[in-house]
mmCIF file as gemmi writes it, N, C-alpha and C atoms, coordinates in Angstrom:
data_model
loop_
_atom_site.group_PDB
_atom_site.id
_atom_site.type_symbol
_atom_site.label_atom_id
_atom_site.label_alt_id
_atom_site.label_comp_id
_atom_site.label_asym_id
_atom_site.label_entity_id
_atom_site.label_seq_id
_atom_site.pdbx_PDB_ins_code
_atom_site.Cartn_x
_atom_site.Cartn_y
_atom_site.Cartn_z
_atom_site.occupancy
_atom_site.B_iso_or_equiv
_atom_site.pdbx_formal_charge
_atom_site.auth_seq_id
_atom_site.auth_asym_id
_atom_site.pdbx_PDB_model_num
ATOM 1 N N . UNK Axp A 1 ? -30.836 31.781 48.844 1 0 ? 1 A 1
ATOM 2 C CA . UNK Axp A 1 ? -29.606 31.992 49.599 1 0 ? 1 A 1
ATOM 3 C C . UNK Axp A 1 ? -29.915 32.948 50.751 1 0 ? 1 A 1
ATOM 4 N N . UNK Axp A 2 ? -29.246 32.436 51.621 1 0 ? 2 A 1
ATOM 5 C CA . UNK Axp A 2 ? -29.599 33.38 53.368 1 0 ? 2 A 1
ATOM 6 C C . UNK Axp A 2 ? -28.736 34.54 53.46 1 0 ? 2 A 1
ATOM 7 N N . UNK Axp A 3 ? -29.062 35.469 53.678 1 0 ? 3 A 1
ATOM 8 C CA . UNK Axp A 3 ? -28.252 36.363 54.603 1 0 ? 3 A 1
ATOM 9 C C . UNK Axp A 3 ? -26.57 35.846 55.29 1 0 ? 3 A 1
ATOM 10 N N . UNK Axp A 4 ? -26.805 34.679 55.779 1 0 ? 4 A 1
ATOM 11 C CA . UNK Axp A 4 ? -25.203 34.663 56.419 1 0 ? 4 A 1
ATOM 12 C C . UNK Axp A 4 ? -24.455 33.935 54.965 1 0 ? 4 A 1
ATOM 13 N N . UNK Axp A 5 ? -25.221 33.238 54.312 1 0 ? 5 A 1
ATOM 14 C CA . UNK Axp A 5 ? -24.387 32.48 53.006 1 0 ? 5 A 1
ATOM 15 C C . UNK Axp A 5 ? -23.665 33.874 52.65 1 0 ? 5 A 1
ATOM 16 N N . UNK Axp A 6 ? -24.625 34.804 52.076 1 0 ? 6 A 1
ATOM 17 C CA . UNK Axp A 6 ? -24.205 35.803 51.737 1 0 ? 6 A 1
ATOM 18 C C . UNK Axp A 6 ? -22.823 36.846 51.619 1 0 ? 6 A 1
ATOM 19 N N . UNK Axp A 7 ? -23.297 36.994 53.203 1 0 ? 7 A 1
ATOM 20 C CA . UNK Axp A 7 ? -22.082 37.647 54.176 1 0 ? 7 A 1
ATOM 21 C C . UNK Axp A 7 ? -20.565 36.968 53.915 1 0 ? 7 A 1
ATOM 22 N N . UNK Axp A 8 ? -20.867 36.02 54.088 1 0 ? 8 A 1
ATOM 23 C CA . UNK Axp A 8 ? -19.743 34.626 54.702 1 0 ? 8 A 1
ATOM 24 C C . UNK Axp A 8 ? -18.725 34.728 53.505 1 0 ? 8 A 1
ATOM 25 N N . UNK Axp A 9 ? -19.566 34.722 51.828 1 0 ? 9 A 1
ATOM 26 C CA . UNK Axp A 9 ? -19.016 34.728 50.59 1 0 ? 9 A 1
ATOM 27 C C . UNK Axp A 9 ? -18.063 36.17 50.595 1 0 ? 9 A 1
ATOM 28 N N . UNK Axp A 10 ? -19.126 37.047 51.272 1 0 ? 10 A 1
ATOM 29 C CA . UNK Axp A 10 ? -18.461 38.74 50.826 1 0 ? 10 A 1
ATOM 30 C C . UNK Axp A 10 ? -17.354 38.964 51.885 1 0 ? 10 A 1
ATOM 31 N N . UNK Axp A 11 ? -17.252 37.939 52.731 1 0 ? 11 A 1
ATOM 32 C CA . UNK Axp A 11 ? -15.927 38.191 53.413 1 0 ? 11 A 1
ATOM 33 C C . UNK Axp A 11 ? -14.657 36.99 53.218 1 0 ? 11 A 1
ATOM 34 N N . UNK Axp A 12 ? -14.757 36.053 52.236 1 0 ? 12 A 1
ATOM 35 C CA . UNK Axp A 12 ? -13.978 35.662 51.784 1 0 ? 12 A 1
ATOM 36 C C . UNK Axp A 12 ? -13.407 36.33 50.584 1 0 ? 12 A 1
ATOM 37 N N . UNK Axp A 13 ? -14.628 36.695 50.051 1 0 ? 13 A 1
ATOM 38 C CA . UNK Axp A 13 ? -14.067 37.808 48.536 1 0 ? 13 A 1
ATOM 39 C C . UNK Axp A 13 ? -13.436 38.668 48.888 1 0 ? 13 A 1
ATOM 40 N N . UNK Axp A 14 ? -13.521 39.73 49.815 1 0 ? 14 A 1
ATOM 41 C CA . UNK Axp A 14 ? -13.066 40.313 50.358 1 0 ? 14 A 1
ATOM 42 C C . UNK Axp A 14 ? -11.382 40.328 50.625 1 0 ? 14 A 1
ATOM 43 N N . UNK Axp A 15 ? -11.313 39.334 51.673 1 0 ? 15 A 1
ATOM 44 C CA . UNK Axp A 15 ? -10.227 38.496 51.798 1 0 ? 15 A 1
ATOM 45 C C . UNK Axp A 15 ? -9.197 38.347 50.701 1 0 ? 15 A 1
ATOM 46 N N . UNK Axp A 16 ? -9.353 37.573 49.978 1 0 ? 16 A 1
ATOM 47 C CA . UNK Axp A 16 ? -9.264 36.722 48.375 1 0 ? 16 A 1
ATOM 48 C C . UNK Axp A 16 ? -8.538 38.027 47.917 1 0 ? 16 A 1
ATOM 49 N N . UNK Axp A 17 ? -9.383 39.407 47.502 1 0 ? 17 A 1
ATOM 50 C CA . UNK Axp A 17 ? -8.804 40.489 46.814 1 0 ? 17 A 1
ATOM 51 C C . UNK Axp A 17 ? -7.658 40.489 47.078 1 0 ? 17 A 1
ATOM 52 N N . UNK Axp A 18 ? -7.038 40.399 47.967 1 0 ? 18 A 1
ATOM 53 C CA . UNK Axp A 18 ? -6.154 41.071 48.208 1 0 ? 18 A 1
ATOM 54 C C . UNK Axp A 18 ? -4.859 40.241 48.165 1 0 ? 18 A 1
ATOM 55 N N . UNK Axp A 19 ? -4.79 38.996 47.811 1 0 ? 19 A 1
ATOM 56 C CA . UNK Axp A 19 ? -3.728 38.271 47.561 1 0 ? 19 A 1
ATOM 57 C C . UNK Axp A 19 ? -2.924 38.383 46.543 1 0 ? 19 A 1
ATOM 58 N N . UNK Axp A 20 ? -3.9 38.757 45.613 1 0 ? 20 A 1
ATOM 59 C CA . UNK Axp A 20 ? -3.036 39.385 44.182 1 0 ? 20 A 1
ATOM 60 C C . UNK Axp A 20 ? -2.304 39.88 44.16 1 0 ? 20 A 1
ATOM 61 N N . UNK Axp A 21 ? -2.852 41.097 44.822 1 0 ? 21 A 1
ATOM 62 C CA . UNK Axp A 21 ? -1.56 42.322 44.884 1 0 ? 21 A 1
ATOM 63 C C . UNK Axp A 21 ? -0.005 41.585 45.85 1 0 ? 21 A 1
ATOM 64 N N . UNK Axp A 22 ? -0.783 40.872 46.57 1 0 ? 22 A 1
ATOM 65 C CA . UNK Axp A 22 ? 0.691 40.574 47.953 1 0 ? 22 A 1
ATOM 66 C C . UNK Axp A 22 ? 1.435 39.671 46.83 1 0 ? 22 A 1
ATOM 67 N N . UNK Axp A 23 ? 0.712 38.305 46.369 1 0 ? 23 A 1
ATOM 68 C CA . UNK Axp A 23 ? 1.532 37.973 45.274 1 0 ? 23 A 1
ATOM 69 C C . UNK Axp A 23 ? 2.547 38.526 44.078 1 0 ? 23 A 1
ATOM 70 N N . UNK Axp A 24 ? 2.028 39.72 43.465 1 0 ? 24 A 1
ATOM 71 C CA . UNK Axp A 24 ? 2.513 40.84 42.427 1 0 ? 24 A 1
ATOM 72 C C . UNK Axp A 24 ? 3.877 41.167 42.854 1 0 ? 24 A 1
ATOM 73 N N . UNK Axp A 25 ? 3.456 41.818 44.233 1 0 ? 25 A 1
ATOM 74 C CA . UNK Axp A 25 ? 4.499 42.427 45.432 1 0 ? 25 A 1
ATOM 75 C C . UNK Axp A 25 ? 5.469 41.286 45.712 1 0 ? 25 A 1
ATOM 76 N N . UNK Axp A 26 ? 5.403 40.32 45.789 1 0 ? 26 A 1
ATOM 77 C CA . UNK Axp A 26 ? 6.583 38.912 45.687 1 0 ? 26 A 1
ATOM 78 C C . UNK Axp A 26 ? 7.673 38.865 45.167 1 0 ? 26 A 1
ATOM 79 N N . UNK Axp A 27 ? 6.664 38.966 43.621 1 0 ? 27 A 1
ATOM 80 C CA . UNK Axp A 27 ? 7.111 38.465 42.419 1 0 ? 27 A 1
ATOM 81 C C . UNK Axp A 27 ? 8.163 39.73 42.179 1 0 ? 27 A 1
ATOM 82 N N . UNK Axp A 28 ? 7.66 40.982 42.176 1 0 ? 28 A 1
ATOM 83 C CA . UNK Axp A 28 ? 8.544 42.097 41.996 1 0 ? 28 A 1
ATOM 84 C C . UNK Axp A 28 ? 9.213 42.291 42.505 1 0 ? 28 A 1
ATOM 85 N N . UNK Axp A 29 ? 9.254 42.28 43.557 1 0 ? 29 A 1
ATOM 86 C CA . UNK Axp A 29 ? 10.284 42.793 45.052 1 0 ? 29 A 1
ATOM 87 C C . UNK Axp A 29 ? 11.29 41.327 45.522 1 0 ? 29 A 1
ATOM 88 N N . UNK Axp A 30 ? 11.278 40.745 45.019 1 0 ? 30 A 1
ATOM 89 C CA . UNK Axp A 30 ? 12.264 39.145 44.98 1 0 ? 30 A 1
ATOM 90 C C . UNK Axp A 30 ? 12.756 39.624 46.795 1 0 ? 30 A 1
ATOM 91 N N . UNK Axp A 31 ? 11.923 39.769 47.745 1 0 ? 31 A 1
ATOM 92 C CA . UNK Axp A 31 ? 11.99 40.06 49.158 1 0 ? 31 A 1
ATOM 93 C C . UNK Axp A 31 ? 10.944 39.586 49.646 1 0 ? 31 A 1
ATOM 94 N N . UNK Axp A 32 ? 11.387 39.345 51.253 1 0 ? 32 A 1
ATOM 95 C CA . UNK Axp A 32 ? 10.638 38.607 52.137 1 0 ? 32 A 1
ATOM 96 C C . UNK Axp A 32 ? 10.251 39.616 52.876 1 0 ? 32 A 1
ATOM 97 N N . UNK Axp A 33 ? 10.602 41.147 52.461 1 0 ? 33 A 1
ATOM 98 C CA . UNK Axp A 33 ? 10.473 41.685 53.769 1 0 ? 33 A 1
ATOM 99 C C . UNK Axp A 33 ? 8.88 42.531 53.348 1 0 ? 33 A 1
ATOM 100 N N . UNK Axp A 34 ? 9.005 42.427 55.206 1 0 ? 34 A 1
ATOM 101 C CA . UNK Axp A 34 ? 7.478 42.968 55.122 1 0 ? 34 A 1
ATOM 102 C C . UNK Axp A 34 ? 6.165 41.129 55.122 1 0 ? 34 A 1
ATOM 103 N N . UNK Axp A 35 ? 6.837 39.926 54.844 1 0 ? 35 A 1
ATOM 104 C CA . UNK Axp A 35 ? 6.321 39.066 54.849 1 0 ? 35 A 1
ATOM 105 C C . UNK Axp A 35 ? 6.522 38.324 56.452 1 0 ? 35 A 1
ATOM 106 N N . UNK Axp A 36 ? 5.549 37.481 56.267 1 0 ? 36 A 1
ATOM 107 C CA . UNK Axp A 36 ? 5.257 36.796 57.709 1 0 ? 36 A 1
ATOM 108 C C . UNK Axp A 36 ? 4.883 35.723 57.06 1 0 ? 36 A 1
ATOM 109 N N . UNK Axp A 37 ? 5.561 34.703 57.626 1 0 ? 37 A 1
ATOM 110 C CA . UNK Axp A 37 ? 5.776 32.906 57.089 1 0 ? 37 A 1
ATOM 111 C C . UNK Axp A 37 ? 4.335 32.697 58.406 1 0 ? 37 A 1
ATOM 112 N N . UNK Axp A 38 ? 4.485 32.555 59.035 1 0 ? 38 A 1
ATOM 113 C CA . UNK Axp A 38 ? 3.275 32.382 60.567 1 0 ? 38 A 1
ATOM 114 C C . UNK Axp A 38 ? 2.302 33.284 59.819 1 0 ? 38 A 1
ATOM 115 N N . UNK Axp A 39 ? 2.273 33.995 59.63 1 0 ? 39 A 1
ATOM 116 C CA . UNK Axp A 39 ? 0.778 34.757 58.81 1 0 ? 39 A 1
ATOM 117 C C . UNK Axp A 39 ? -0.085 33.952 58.161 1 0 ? 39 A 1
ATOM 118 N N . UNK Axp A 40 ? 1.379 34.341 57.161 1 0 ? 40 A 1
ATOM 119 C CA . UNK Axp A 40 ? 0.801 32.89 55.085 1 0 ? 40 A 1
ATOM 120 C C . UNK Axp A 40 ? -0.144 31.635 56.004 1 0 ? 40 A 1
ATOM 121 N N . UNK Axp A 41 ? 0.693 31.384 57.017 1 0 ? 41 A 1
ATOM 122 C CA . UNK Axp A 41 ? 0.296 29.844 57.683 1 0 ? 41 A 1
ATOM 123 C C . UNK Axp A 41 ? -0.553 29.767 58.384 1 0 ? 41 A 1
ATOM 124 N N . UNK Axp A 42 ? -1.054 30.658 59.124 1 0 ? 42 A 1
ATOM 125 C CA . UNK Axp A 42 ? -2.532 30.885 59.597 1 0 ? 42 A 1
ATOM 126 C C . UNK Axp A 42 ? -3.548 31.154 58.877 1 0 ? 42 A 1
ATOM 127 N N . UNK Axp A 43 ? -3.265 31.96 57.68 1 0 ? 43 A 1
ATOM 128 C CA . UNK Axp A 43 ? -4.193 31.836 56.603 1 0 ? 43 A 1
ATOM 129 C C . UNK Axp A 43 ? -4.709 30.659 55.998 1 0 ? 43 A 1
ATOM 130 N N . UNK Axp A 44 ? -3.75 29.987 55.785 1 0 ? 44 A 1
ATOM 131 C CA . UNK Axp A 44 ? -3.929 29.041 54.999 1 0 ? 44 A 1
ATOM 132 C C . UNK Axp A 44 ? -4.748 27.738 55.391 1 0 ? 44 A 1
ATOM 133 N N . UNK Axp A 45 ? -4.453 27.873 57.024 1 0 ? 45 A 1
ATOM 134 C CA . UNK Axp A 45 ? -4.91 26.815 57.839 1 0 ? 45 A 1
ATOM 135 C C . UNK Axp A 45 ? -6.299 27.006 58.268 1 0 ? 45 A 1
ATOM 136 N N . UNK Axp A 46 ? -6.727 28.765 58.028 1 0 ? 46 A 1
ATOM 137 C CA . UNK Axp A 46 ? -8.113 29.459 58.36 1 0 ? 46 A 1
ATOM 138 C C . UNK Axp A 46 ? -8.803 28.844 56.956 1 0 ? 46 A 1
ATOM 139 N N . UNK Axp A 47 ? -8.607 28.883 55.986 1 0 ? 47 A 1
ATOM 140 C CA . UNK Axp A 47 ? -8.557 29.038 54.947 1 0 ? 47 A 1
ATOM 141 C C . UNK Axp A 47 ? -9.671 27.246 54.824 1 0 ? 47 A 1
ATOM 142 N N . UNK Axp A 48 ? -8.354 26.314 54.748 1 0 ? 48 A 1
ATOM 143 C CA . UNK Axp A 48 ? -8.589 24.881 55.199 1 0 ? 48 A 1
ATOM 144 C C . UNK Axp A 48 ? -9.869 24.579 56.272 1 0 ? 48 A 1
ATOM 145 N N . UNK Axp A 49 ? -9.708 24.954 57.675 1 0 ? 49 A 1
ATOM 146 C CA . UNK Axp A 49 ? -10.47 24.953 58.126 1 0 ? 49 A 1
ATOM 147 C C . UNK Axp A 49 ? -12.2 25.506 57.859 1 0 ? 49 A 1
ATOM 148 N N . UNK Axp A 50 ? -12.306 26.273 56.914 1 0 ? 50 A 1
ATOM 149 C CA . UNK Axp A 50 ? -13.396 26.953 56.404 1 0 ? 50 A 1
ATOM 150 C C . UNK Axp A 50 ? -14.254 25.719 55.272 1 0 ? 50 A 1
ATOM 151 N N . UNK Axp A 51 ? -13.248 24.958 54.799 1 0 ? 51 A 1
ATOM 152 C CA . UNK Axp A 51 ? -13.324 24.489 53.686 1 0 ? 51 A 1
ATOM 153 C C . UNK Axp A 51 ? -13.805 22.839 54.418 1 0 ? 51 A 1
ATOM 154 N N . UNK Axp A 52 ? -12.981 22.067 55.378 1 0 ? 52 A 1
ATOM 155 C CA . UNK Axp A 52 ? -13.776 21.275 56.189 1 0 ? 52 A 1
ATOM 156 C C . UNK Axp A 52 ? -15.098 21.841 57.057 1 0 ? 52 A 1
ATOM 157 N N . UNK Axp A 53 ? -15.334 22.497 57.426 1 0 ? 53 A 1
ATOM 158 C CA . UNK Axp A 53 ? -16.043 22.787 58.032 1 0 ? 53 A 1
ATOM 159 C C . UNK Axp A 53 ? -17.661 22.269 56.915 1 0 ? 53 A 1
ATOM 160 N N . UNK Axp A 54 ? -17.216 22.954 55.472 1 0 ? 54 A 1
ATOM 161 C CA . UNK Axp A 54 ? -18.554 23.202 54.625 1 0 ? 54 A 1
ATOM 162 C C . UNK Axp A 54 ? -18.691 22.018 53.958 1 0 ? 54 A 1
ATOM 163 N N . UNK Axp A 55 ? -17.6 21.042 53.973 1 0 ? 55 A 1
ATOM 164 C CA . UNK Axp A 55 ? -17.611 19.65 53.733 1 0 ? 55 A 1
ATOM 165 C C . UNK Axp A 55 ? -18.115 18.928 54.727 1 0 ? 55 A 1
ATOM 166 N N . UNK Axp A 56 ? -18.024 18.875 55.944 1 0 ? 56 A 1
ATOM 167 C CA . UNK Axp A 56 ? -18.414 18.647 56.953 1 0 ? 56 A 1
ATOM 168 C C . UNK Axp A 56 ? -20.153 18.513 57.225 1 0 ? 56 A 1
ATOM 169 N N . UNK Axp A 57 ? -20.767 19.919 56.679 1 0 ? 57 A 1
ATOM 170 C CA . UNK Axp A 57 ? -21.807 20.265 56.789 1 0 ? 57 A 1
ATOM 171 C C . UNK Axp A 57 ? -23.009 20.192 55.783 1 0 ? 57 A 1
ATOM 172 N N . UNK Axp A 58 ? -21.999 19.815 54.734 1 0 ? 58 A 1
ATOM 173 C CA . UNK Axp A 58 ? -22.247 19.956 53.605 1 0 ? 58 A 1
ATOM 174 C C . UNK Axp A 58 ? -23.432 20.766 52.782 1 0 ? 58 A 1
ATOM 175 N N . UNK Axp A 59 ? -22.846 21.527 53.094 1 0 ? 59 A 1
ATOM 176 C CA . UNK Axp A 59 ? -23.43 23.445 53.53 1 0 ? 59 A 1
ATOM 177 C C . UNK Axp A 59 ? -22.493 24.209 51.716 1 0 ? 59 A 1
ATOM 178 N N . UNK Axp A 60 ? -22.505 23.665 50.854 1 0 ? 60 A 1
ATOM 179 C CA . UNK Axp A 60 ? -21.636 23.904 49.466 1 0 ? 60 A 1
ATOM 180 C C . UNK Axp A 60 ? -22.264 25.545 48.827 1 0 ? 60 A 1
ATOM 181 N N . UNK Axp A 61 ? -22.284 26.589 49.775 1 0 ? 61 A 1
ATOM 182 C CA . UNK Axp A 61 ? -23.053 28.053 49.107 1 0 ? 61 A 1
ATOM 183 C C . UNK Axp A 61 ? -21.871 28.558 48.335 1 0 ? 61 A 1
ATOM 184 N N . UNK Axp A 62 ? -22.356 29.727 48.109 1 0 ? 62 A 1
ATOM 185 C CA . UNK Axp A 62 ? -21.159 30.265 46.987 1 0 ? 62 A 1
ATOM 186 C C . UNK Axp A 62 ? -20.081 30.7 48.109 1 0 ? 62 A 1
ATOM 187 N N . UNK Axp A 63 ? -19.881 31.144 48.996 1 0 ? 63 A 1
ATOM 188 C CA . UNK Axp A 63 ? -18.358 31.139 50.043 1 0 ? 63 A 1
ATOM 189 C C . UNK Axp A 63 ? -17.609 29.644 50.204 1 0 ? 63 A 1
ATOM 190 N N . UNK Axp A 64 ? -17.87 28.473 49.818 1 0 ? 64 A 1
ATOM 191 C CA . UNK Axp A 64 ? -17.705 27.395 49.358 1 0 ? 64 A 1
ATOM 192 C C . UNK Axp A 64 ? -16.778 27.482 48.412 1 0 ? 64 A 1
ATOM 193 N N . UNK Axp A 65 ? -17.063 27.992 47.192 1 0 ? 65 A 1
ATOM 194 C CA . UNK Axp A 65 ? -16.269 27.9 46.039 1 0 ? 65 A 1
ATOM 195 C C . UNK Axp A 65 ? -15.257 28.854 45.959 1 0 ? 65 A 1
ATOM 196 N N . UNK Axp A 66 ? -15.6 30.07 46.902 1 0 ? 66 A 1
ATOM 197 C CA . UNK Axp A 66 ? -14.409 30.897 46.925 1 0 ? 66 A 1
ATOM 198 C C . UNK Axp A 66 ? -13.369 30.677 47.465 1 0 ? 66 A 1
ATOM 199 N N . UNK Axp A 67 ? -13.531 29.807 48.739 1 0 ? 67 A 1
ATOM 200 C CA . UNK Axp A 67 ? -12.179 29.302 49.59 1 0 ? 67 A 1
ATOM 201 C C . UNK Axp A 67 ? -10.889 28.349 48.854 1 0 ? 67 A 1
ATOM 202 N N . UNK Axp A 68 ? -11.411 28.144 47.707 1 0 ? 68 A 1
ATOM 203 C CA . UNK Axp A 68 ? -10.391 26.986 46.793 1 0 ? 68 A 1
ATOM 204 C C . UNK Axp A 68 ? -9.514 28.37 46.197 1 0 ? 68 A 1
ATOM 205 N N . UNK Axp A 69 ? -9.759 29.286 45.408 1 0 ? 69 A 1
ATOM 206 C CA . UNK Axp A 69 ? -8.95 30.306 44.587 1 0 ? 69 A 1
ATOM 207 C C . UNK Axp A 69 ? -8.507 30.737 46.105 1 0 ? 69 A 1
ATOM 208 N N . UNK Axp A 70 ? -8.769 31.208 47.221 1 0 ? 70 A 1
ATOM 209 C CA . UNK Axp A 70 ? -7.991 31.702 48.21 1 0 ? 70 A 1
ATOM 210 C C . UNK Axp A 70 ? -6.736 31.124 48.845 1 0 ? 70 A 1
ATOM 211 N N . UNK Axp A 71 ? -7.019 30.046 48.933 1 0 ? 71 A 1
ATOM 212 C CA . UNK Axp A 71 ? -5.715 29.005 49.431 1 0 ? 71 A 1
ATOM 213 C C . UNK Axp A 71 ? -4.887 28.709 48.338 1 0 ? 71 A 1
ATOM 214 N N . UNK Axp A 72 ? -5.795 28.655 47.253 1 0 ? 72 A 1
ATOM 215 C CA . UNK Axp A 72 ? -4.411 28.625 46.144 1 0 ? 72 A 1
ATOM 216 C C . UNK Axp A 72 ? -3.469 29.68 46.219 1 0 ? 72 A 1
ATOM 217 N N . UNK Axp A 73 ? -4.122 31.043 46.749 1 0 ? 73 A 1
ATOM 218 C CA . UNK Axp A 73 ? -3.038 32.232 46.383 1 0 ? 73 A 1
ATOM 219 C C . UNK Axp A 73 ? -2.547 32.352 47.121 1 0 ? 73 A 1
ATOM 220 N N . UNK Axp A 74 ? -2.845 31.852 48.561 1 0 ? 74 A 1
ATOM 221 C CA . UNK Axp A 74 ? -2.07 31.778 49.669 1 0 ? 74 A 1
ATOM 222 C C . UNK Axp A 74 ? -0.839 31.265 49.83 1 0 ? 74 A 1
ATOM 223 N N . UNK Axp A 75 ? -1.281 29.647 49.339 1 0 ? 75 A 1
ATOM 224 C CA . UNK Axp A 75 ? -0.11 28.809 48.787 1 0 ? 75 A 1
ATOM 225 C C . UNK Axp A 75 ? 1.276 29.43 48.042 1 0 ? 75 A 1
ATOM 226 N N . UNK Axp A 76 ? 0.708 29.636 47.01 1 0 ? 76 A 1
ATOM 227 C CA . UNK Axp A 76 ? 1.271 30.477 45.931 1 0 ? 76 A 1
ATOM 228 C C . UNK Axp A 76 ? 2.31 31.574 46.673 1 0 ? 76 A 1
ATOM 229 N N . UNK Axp A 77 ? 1.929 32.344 47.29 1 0 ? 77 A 1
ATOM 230 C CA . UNK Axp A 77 ? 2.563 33.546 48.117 1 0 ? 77 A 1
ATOM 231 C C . UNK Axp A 77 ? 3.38 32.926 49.244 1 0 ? 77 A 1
ATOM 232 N N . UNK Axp A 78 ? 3.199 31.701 49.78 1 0 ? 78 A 1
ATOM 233 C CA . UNK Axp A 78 ? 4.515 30.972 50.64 1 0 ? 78 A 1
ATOM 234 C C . UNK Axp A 78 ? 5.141 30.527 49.649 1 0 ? 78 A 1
ATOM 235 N N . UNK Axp A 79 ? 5.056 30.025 48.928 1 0 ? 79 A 1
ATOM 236 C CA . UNK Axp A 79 ? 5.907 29.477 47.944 1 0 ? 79 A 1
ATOM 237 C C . UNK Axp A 79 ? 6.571 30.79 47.422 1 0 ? 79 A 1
ATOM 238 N N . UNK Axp A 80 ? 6.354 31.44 47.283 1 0 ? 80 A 1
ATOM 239 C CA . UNK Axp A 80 ? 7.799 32.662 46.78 1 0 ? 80 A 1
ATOM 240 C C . UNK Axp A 80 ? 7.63 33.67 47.665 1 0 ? 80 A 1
ATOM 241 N N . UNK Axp A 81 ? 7.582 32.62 49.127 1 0 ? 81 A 1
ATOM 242 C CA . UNK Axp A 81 ? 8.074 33.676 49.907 1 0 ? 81 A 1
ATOM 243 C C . UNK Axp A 81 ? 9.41 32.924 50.138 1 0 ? 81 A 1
ATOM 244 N N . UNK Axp A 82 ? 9.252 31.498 50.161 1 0 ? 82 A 1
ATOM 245 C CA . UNK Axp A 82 ? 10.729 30.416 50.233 1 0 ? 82 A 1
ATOM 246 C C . UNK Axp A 82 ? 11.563 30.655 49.081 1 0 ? 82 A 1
ATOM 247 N N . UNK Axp A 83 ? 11.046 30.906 47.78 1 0 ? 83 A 1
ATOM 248 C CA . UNK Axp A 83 ? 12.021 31.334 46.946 1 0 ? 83 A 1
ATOM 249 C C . UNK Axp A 83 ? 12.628 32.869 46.746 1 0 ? 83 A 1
ATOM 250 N N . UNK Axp A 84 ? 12.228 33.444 47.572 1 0 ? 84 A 1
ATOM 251 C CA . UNK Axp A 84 ? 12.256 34.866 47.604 1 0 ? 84 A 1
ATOM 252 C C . UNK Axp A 84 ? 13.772 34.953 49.209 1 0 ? 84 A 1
ATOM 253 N N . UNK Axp A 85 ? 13.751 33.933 49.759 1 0 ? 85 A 1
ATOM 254 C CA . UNK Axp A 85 ? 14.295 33.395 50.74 1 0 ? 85 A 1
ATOM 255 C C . UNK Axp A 85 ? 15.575 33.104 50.203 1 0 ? 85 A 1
ATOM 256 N N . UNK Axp A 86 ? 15.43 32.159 49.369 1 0 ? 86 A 1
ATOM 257 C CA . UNK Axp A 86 ? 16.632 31.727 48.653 1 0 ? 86 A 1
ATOM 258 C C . UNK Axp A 86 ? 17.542 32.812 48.18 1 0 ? 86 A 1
ATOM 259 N N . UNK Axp A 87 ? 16.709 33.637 47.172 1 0 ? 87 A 1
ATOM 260 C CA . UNK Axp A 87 ? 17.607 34.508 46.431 1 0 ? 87 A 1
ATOM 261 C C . UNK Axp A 87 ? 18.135 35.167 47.462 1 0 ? 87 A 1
ATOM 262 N N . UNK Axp A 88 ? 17.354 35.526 48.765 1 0 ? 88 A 1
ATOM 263 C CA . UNK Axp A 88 ? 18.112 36.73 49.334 1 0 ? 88 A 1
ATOM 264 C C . UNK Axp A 88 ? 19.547 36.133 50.294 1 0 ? 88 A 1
ATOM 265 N N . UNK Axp A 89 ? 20.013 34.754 50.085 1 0 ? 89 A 1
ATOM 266 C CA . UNK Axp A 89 ? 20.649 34.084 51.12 1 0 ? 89 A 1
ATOM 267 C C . UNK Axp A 89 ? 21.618 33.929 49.984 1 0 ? 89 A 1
ATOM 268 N N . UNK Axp A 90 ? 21.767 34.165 48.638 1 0 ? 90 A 1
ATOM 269 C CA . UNK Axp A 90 ? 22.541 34.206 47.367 1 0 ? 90 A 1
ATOM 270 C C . UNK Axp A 90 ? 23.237 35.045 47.575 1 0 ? 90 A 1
């Protein structure tokens, strides 16, 4: 494994960390605020794009396998950011 495989992985992990908590923060705070719908959605689309790219290239290193758990949590975190939407329009 190269140097940029490397890198590439430790800045998706990186990344990745930190969805948990924003998710947690969702789930608890039944609020949108402090959230950005255009954010979630640039992520997600960075996210995607990362993921054709290594299909594309078929370039499959370990930053490969991390981009699938990232977009899931991404996902995950628009999705109750719309239900987090709801309640607050209740």
């Amino acid at each position: 494994m190269d140097w940029a495989s490397i890198l590439e992985a430790a800045m998706v992990i990186c990344f990745g960390l930190s969805w948990p908590l924003s998710i947690i923060r969702s789930v608890r705070s039944k609020s949108t605020q402090g959230k950005s719908l255009p954010f979630m959605c640039f992520i997600a689309v960075g996210y995607l794009c990362g993921i054709a790219a290594k299909l594309l290239t078929s370039d499959y290193n370990l930053a490969f396998y991390f981009y699938f758990p990232n977009i899931i949590m991404v996902c995950t975190d628009i999705g109750l950011y719309f239900r987090n939407k709801k309640l607050e329009n209740q």
